[in-house]
N, C-alpha and C positions, 0 to 999 in steps of 0.2 A: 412757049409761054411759061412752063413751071420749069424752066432749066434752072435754075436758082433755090425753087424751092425742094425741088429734087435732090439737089446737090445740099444743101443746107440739111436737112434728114436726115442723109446718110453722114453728112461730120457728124452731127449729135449721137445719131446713134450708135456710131462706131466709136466715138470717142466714150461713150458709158459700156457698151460690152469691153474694149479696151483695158477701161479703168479697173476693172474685177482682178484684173492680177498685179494693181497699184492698192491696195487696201489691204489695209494692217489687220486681216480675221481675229487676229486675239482681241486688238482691242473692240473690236466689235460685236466679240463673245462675251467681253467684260461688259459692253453697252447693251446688252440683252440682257442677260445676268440681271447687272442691276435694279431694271423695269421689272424684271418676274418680281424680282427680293422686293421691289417697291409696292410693286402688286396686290401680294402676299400679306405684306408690313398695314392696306394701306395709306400707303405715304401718298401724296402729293407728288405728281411729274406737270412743272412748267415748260412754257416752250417760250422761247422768243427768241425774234429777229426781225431784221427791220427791210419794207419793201420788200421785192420777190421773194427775198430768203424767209419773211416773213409768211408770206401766203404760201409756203414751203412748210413750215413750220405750224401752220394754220391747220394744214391738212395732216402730218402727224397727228398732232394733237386729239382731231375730230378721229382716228382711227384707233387711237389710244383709248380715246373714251367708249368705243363701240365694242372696246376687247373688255370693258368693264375697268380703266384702272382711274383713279382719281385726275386727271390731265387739264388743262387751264392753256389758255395763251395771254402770257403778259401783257397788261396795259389796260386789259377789258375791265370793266367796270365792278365784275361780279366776281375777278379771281380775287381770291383768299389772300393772304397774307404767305411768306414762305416760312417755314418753322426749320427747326432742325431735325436732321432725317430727309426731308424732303428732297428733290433734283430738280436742277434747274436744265435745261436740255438749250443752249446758246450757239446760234447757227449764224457765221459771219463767214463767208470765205476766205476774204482777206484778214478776219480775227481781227483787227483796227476799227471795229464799226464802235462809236464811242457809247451809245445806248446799251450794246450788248455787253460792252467791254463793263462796264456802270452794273451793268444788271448782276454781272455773275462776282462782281467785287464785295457787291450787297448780301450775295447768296451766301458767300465765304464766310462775310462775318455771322449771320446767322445759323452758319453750320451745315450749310446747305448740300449736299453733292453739286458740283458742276459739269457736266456732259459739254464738250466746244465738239461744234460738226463745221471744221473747216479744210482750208486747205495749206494753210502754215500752222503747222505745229509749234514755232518756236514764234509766236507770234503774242502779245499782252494777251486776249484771248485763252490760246493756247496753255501758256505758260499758267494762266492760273486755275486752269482745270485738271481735274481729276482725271477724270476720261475724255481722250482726244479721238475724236471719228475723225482721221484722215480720209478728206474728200476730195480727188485731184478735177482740177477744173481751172478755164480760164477768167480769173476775176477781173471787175473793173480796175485794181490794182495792179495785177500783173498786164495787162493791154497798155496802161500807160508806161509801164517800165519797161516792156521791150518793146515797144513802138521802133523807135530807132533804128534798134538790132535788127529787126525783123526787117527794115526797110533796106541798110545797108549789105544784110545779107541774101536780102532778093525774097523772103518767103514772105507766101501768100498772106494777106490779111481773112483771117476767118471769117465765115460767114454768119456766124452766131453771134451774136454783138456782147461786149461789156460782159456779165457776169453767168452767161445763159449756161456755158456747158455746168459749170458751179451747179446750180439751182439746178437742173432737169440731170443732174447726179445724184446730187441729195434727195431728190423727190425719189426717185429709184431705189438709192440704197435704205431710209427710212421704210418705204412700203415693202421691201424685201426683210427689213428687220421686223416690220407688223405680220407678215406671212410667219417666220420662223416663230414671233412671241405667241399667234395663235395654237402652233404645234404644241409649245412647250405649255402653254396652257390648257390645253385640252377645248378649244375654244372652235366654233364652226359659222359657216355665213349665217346660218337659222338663226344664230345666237349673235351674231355680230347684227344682223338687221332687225330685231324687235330693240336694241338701243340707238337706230339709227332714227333721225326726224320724220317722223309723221302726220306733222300741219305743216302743206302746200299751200303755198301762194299761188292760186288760179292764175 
């Protein structure tokens, strides 16, 4: 009965232990870096992305702000305005999402830093960030482009649908970067959960 789900698992999860030695650590040392310097400074760190990458970016955010640093997720009612100095943290894996793409154009001209957490580097996205988190993962993008291939060359269709390994990568590497950002800040769960929510809805 769970042969599928079974199977379905282990792609995911072997496909992100995998991906550890597909990521570019510098620039990922430059993407922590920053957040301390922002920290410090602080600045403002926004997030957005749209649909799962978004509720990817949701939960950054919430960890962000538990480490104590200024963090918002675009769109909501109550975030601020972007100043300059501030970072904009923009999570598309295909880089082509046109709200993200919008978002971080905005950020630019206000002088914003831009963070892309994608999986095309040379992608609009991409290209107009500062710092690129290469995140390897199969997007709704690339499923339609090798569709074809995949069929004429006989390989299996994954079982993780549209954009999943994407998203349950970046969910990974971002809470791996909030583990590393607590070190360098001297920061511990005692301390990360007196800023976490404490009015429950029964």
């Amino acid at each position: 009965m769970t042969k599928y789900f079974k199977q379905a698992y282990l792609e995911i999860a072997n496909f992100i232990l995998q991906s550890l030695d597909k990521l570019n650590l510098d620039a990922i040392e430059t993407f922590i870096k920053t957040i301390e310097e922002l920290y410090r400074l602080n600045k403002k760190i926004l997030v957005v992305g749209v649909g799962r990458s978004g509720l990817v970016g949701r939960a950054f955010a919430m960890r962000l702000r538990h480490l104590g640093a200024r963090s918002y997720v675009l769109g909501e009612t109550i975030t601020p305005s972007v100043e300059e100095g501030d970072m904009v943290v923009a999570i598309s894996g295909s880089g082509t999402t046109q709200i993200v793409v919008a978002v971080a154009e905005a950020a630019k001209k206000m002088k914003a830093k831009v963070a892309a957490i994608t999986t095309y580097p040379d992608s609009p996205l991409g290209k107009l960030a500062d710092i690129v988190v290469f995140v390897p993962g199969r997007t709704k993008v690339a499923s339609m482009d090798d569709y074809f291939a995949r069929q004429i060359l006989g390989i299996h269709e994954p079982l993780s649908p549209l954009g999943t390994l994407f998203e349950d990568t970046t969910m990974v590497v971002l809470d791996a970067v909030i583990a590393d950002l607590m070190k360098r800040l001297g920061k511990n769960e005692a301390e990360l959960a007196k800023r976490h929510a404490n009015i429950e809805v029964p």
